[in-house]
N, C-alpha and C positions, 0 to 999 in steps of 0.2 A: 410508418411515420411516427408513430408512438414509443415507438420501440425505447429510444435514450432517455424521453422521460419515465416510463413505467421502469427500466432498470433502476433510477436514482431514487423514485420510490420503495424499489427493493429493498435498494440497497440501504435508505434512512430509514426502513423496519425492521430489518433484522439483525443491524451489526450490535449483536450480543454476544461472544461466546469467542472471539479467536482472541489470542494477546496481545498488548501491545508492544511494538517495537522501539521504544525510548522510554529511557528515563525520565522523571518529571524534572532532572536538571538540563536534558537535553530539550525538553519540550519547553521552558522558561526559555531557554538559547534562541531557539528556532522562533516563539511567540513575537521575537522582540519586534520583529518586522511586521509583524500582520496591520498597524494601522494603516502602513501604505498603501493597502489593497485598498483598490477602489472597486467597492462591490455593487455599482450600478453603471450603465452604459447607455449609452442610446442609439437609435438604430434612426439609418434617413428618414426623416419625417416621422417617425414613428412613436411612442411614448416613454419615458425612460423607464427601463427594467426595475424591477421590485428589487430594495436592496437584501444583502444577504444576512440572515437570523448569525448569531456569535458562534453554533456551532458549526454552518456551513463555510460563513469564514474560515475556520478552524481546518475545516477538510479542505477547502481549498487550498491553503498554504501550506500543508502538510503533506498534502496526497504528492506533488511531484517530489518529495524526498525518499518518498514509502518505495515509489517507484522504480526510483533507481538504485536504494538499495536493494530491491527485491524481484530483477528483472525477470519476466516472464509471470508475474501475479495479475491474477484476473483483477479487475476493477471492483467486482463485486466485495472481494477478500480484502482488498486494500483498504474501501469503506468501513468492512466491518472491525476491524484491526482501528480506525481511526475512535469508530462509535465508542470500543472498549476506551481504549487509550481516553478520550473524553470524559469521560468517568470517573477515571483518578485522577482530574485534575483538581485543585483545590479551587476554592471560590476566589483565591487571589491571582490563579496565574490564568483563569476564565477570563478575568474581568477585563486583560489587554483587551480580549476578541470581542468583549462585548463595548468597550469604548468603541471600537472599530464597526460593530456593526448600527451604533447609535449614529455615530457622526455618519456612515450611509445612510442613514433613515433622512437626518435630516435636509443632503442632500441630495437625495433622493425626493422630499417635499419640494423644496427649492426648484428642482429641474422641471418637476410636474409641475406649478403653477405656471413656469413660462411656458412650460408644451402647451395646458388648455389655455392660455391665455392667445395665443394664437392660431386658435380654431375658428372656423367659420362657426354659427346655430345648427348650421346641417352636419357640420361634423360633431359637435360636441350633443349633438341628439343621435346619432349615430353611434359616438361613442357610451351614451347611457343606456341604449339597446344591448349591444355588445355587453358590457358589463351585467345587465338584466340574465341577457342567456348564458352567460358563465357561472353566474350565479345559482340559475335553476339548473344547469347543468352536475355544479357539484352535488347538490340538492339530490337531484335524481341517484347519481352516483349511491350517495350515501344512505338511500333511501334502499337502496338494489342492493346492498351491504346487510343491512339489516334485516332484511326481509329471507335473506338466503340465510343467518344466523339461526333467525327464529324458525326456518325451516319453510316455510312457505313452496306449497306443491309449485313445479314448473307448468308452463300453461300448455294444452293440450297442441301436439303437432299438427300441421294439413298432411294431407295425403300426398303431397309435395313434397315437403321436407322431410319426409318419413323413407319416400325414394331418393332425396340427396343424399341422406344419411349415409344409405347402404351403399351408394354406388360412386361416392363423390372421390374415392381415393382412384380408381379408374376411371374417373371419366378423363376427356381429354383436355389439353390445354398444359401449359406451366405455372399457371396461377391463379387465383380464386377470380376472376371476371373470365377469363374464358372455361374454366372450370365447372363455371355458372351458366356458361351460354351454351356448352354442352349440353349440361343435365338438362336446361330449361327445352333443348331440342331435340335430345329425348325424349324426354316427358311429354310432349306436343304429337310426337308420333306413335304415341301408346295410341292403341285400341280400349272402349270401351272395358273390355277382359281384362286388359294388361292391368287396368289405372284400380280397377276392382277390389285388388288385395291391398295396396295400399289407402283407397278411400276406407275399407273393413277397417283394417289397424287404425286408423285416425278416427273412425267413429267406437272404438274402445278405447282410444286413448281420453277422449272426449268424456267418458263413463266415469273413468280411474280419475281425471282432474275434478269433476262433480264431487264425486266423493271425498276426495281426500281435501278437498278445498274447504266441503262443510265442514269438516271435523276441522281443520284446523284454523276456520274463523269462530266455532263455536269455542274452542281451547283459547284463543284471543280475546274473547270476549269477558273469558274465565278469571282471565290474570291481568283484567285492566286494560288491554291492547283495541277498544273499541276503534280507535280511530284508523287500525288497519283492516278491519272490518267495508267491505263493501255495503253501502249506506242500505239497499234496501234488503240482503241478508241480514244487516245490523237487525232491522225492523221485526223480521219474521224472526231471529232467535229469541230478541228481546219478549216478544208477543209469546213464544212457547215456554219460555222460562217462566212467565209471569204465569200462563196458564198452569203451568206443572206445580209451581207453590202454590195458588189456590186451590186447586185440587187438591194439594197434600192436605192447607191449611181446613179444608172442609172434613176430608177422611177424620182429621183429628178432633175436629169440635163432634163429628157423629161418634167418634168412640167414648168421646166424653160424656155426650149425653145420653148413651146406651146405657140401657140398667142393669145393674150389675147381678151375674147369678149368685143364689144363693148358695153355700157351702154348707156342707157338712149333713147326716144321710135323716130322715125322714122318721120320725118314731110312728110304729103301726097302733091306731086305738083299737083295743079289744074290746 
């Protein structure tokens, strides 16, 4: 179901690197029309579409020309070709696509006041929910982004998942729900014995995540990142680091006050 929007997120991160196929006098040609686009819609009953930023304007108007000059191009290539192409435009022949994506903004405001304006309480507290989980939704997202940057160990498998793993490309079905109702029906008809080597490997996976997790909340903690720190690891690093510098800070004030030997050798009295 994700599928067309994760591609158009592909595809607005990576188009870097192919040519473009017009001139900037061609692309002034082709701009001239872009105010017409009307880059919000509405759906029955529903709330009008977020209008479109000056560069997706841009791609919209352009992509069916890329198209047919260049039949059989993946979507993917056609994007990236535009993202370059965007690039060399200058700040004046942008500025059609961004008139055009202003005047969607504003009515795009326009439409939204008469959509909430005719909501019941229960819808438009519905609708504030809605927006809440979208919100912690990206939240999360971007949060699962960063945590796999910094490297953050993965979390320890069940004894479960550890047998999906290995077996989920045979099991039966054409697709991951029944795929799933397999494995799950296997696994239900394991023996004690069978389920054994798998519960072992999940309690060393269990080991491996221990481990690798202190070390890399203690290196979090190292370079600022306390707030990715689980609150009460926070406590117990915090509490051993503090212990380790007074200990050091002691070792030092007793070298200091130790008396110093004397040098140099001893005359014998006759």
């Amino acid at each position: 179901m994700m599928a067309p929007f994760s591609l158009m997120s592909l595809g607005a991160n990576l188009l870097v690197k192919s040519l473009g196929l017009f001139s900037s006098a061609s692309v002034v040609r082709c701009s001239c029309v872009a105010p017409v686009l009307k880059s919000f819609s509405t759906t029955a009953g529903g709330p009008p579409k977020r209008p479109l930023t000056a560069y997706m304007t841009y791609v919209k108007e352009m992509h069916p020309t890329i198209s047919r000059q260049n039949p059989g191009i993946k979507n993917v290539d056609i994007v990236r070709k535009l993202a370059q192409q965007w690039k060399t435009l200058t700040p004046e022949q942008k500025q059609t696509f961004q008139d055009a994506s202003s005047a969607s903004r504003e009515q795009y405001k326009l439409a939204l006041e008469k959509y909430k304006a005719q909501l019941t309480p229960a819808q438009t507290a519905a609708l504030a929910v809605e927006k809440r989980q979208k919100v912690a939704k990206r939240k999360a997202i971007r949060r699962k982004k960063e945590l796999n940057s910094l490297g953050k160990p993965k979390r320890p498998r069940s004894a479960f998942n550890i047998f999906m793993s290995e077996h989920f490309e045979e099991a039966k079905g054409t697709n991951m729900q029944t795929k799933m109702k397999s494995l799950r029906d296997d696994w239900e008809r394991f023996s004690a014995t069978q389920k054994q080597m798998y519960i072992q490997l999940a309690e060393d996976d269990k080991v491996r995540y221990k481990n690798e997790i202190k070390s890399w909340e203690e290196h979090m903690i190292e370079i600022g990142r306390e707030d990715l720190v689980r609150r009460k690891e926070r406590r117990a690093i915090k509490a051993k680091t503090t212990k380790d510098i007074k200990k050091k800070s002691k070792v030092g004030v007793l070298k200091a006050k130790a008396p110093k030997k004397k040098t140099g050798t001893a005359v014998k009295k006759t």
